[in-house]
ChimeraX commands (.cxc) that place a marker at each C-alpha (Angstrom):
marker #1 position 161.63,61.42,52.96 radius 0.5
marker #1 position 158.54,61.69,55.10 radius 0.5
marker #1 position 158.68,60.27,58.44 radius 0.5
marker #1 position 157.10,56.92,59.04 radius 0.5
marker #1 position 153.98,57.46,61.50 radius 0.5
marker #1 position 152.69,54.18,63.80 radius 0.5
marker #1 position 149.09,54.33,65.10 radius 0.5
marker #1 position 148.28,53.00,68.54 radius 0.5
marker #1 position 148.14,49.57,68.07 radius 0.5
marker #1 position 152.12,49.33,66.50 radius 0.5
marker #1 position 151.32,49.48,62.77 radius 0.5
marker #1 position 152.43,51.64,59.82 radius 0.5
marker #1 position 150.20,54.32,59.17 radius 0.5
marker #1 position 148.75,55.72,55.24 radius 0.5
marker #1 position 150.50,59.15,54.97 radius 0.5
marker #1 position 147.99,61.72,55.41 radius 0.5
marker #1 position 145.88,59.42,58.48 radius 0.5
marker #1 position 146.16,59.80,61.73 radius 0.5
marker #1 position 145.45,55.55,62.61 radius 0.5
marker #1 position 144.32,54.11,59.31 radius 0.5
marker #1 position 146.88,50.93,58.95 radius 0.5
marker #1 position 148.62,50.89,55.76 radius 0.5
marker #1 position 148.58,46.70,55.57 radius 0.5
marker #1 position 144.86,46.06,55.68 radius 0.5
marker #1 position 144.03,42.97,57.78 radius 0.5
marker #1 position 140.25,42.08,57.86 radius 0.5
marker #1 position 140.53,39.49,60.28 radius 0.5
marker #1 position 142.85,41.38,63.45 radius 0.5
marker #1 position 140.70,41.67,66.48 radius 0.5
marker #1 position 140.05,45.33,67.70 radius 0.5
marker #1 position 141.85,47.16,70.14 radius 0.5
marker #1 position 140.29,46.38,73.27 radius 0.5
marker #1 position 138.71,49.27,75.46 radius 0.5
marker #1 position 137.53,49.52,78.80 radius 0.5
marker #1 position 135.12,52.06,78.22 radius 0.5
marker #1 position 133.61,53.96,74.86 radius 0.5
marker #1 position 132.47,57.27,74.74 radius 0.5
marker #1 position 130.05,58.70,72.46 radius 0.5
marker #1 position 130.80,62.25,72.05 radius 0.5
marker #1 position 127.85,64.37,70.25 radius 0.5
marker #1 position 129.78,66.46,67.24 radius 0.5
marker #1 position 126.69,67.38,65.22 radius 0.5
marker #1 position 126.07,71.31,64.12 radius 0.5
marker #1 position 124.13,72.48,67.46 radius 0.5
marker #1 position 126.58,71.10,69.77 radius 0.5
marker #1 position 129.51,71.30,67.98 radius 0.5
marker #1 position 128.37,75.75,67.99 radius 0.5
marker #1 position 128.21,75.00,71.98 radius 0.5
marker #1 position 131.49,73.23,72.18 radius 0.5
marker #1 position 133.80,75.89,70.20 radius 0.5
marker #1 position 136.62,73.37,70.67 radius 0.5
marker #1 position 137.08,70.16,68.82 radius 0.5
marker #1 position 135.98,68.27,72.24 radius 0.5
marker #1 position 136.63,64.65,71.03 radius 0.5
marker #1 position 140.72,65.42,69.77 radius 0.5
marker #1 position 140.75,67.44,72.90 radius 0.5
marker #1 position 139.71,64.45,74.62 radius 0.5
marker #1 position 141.92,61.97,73.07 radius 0.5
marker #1 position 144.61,64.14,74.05 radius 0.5
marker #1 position 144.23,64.25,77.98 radius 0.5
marker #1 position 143.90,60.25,77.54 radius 0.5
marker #1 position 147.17,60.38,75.94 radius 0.5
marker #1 position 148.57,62.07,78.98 radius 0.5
marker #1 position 147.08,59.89,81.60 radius 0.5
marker #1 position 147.94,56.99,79.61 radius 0.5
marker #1 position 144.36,55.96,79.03 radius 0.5
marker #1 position 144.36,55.52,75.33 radius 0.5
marker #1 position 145.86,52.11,75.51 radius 0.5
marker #1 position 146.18,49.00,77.72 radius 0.5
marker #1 position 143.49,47.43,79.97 radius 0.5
marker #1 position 142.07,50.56,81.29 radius 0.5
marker #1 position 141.62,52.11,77.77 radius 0.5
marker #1 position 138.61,54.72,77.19 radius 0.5
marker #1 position 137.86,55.19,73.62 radius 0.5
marker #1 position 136.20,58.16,72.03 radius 0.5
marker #1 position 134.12,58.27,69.36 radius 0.5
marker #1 position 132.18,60.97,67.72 radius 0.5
marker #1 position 128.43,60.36,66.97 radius 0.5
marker #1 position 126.00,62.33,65.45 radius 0.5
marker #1 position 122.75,63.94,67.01 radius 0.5
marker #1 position 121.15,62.21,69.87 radius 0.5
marker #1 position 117.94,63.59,69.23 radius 0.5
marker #1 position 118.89,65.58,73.02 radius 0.5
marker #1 position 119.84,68.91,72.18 radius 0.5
marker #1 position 118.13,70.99,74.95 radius 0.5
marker #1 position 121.21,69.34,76.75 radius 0.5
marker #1 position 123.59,71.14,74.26 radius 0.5
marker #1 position 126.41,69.07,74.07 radius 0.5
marker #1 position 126.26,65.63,75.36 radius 0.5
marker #1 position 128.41,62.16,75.48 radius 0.5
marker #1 position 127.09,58.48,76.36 radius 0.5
marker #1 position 129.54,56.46,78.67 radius 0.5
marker #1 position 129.24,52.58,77.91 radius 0.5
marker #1 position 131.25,49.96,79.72 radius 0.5
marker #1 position 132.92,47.17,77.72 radius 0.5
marker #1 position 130.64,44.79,80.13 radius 0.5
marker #1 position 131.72,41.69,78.20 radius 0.5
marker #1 position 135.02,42.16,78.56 radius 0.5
marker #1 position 134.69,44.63,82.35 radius 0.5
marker #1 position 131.11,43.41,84.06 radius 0.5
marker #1 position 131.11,46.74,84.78 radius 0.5
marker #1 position 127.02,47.94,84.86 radius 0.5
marker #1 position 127.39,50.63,87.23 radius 0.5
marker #1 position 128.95,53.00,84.59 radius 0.5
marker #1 position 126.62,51.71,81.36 radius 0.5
marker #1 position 124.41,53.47,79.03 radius 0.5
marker #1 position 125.08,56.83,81.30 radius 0.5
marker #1 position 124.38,60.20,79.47 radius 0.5
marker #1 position 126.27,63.53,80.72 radius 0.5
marker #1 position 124.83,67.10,79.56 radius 0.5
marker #1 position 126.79,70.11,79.10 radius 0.5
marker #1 position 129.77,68.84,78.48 radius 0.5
marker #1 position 131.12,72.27,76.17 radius 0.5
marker #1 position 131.30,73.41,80.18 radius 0.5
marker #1 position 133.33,71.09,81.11 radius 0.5
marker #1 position 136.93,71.74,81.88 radius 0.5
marker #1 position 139.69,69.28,81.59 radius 0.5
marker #1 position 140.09,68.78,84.86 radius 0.5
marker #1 position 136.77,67.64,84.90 radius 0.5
marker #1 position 137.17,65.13,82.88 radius 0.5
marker #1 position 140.58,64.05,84.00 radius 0.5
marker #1 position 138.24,63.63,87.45 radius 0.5
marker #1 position 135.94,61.20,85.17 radius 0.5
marker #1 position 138.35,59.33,83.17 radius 0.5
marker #1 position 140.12,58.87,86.82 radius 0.5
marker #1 position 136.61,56.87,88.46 radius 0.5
marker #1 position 136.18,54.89,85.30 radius 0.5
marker #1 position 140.02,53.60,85.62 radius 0.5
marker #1 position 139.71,53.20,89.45 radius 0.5
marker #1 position 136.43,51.70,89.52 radius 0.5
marker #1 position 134.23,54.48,90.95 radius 0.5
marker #1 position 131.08,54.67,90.38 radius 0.5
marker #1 position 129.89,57.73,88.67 radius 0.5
marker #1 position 126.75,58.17,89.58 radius 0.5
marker #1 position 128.00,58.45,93.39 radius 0.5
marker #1 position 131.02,60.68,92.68 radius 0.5
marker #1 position 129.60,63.36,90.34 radius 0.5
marker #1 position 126.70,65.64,91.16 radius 0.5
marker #1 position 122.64,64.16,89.94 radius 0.5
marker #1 position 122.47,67.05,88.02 radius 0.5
marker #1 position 125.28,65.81,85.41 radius 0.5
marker #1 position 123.02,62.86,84.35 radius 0.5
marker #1 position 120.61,63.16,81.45 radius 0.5
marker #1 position 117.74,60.55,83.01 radius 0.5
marker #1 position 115.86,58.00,80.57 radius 0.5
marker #1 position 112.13,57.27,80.39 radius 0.5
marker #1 position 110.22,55.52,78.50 radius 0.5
marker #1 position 107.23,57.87,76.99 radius 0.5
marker #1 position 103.84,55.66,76.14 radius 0.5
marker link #1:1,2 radius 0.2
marker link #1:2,3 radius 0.2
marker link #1:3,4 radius 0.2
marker link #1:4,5 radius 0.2
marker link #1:5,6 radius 0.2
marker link #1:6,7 radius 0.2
marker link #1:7,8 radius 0.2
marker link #1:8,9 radius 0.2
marker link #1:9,10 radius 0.2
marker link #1:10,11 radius 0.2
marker link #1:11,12 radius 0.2
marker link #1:12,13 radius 0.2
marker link #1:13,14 radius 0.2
marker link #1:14,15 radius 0.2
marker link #1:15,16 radius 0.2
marker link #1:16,17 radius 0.2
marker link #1:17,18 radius 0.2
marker link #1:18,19 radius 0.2
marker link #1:19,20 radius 0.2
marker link #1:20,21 radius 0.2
marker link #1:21,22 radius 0.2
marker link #1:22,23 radius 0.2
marker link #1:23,24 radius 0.2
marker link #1:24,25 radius 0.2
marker link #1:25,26 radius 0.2
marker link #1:26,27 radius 0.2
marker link #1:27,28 radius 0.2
marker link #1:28,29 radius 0.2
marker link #1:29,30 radius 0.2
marker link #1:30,31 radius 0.2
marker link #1:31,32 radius 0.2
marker link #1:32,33 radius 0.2
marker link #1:33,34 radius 0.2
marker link #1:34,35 radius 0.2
marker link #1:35,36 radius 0.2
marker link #1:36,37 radius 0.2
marker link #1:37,38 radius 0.2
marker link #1:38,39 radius 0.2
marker link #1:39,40 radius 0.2
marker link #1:40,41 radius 0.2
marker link #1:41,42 radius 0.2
marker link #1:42,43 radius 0.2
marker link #1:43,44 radius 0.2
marker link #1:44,45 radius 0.2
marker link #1:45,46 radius 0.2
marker link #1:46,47 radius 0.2
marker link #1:47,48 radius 0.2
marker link #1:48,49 radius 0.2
marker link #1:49,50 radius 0.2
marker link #1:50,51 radius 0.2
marker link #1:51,52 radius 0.2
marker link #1:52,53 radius 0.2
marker link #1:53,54 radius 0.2
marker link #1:54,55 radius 0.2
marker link #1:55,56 radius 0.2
marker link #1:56,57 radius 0.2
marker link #1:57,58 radius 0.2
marker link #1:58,59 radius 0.2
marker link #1:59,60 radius 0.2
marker link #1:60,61 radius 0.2
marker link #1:61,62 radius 0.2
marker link #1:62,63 radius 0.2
marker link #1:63,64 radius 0.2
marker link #1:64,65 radius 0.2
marker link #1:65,66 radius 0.2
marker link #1:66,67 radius 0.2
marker link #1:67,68 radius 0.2
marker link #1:68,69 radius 0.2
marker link #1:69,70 radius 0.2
marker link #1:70,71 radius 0.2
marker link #1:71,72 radius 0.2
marker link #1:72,73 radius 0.2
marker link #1:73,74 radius 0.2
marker link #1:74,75 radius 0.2
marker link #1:75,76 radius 0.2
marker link #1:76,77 radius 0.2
marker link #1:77,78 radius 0.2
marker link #1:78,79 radius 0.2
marker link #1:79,80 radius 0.2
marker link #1:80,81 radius 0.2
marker link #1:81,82 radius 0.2
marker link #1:82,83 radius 0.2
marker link #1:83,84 radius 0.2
marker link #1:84,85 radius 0.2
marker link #1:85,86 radius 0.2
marker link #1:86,87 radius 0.2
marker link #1:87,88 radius 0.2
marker link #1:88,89 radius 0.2
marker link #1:89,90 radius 0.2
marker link #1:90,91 radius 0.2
marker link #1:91,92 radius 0.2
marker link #1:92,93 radius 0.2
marker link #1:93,94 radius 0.2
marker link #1:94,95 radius 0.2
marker link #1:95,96 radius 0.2
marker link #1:96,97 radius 0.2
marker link #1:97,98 radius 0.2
marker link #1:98,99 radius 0.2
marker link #1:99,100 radius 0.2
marker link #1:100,101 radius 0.2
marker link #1:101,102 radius 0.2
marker link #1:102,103 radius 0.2
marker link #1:103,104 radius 0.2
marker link #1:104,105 radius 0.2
marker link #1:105,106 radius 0.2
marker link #1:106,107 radius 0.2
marker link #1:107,108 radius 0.2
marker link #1:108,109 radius 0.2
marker link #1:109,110 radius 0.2
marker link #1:110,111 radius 0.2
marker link #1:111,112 radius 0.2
marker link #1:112,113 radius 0.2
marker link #1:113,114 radius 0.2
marker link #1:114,115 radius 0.2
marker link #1:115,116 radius 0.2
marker link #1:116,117 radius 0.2
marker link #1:117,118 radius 0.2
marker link #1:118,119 radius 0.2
marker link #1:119,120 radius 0.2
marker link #1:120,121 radius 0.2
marker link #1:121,122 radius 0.2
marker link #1:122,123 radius 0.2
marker link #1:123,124 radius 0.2
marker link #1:124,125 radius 0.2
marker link #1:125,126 radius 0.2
marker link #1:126,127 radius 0.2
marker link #1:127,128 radius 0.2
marker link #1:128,129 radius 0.2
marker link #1:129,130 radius 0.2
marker link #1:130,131 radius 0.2
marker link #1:131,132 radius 0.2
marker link #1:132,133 radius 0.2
marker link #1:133,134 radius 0.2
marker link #1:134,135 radius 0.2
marker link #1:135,136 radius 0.2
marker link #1:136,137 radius 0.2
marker link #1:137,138 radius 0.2
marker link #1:138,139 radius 0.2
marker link #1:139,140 radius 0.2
marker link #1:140,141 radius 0.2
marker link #1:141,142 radius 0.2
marker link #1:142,143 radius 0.2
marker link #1:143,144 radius 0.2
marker link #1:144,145 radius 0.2
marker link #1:145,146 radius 0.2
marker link #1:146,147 radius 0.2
marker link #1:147,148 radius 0.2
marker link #1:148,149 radius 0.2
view
């Protein structure tokens, strides 16, 4: 008899998923997150990556007991950016309904297939604590924004 599996949020999971709930409510409320990544998985930066960056990344939250709870940082995977000179990049947004938190909003971080894990243990530890990323990490992480007329 195969062993019963329970996703994150306490529910029985459909054999051969990792989270998908096998009772289907429509009306339970997501699981709350402090901050979402976006994590660019499409065919030029996946090449750059060489690792499965956004499992890889789940996993370290696992460890520091980030993938749950009021401090929770989700990651997602998206598709292409439209930023690939950056090779691969992820979007940081802040829960700012739930957090207030602008500081950390709508920030983009290149060349992320460089980084190591400690790296981003250093990262998931400022958006826990509070820090603010753009004064703890170096300028030349950020991937600036302007508008083009």
């Amino acid at each position: 008899m195969p062993k019963v599996k329970i996703n994150e949020m306490g529910q029985e999971v459909v054999e051969g998923f990792e989270c998908k709930p096998k009772d289907f409510d429509a009306n339970r409320p997501i699981m709350h997150y402090k901050y979402q990544i976006y994590i660019c998985d499409d065919e030029r930066c996946q090449k750059a990556s060489k690792t499965d960056k956004a499992k890889e990344l789940r996993e370290l939250l696992k460890t520091l007991k980030l993938n749950q709870g009021k401090d929770r940082i989700k990651i997602s995977r998206s598709r292409c950016f439209g930023a690939c000179r950056y090779r691969q990049v992820a979007q940081i947004n802040a829960n700012t309904q739930a957090n207030a938190d602008s500081a950390n909003n709508a920030l983009w971080l290149k060349h992320i297939h460089r980084y190591e894990l400690d790296k981003w243990r250093e990262i998931f530890e400022l958006l826990r604590d509070g820090g603010v990323l753009k004064e703890q990490l170096n300028s030349s992480e950020f991937i600036e924004m302007k508008v083009y007329e």
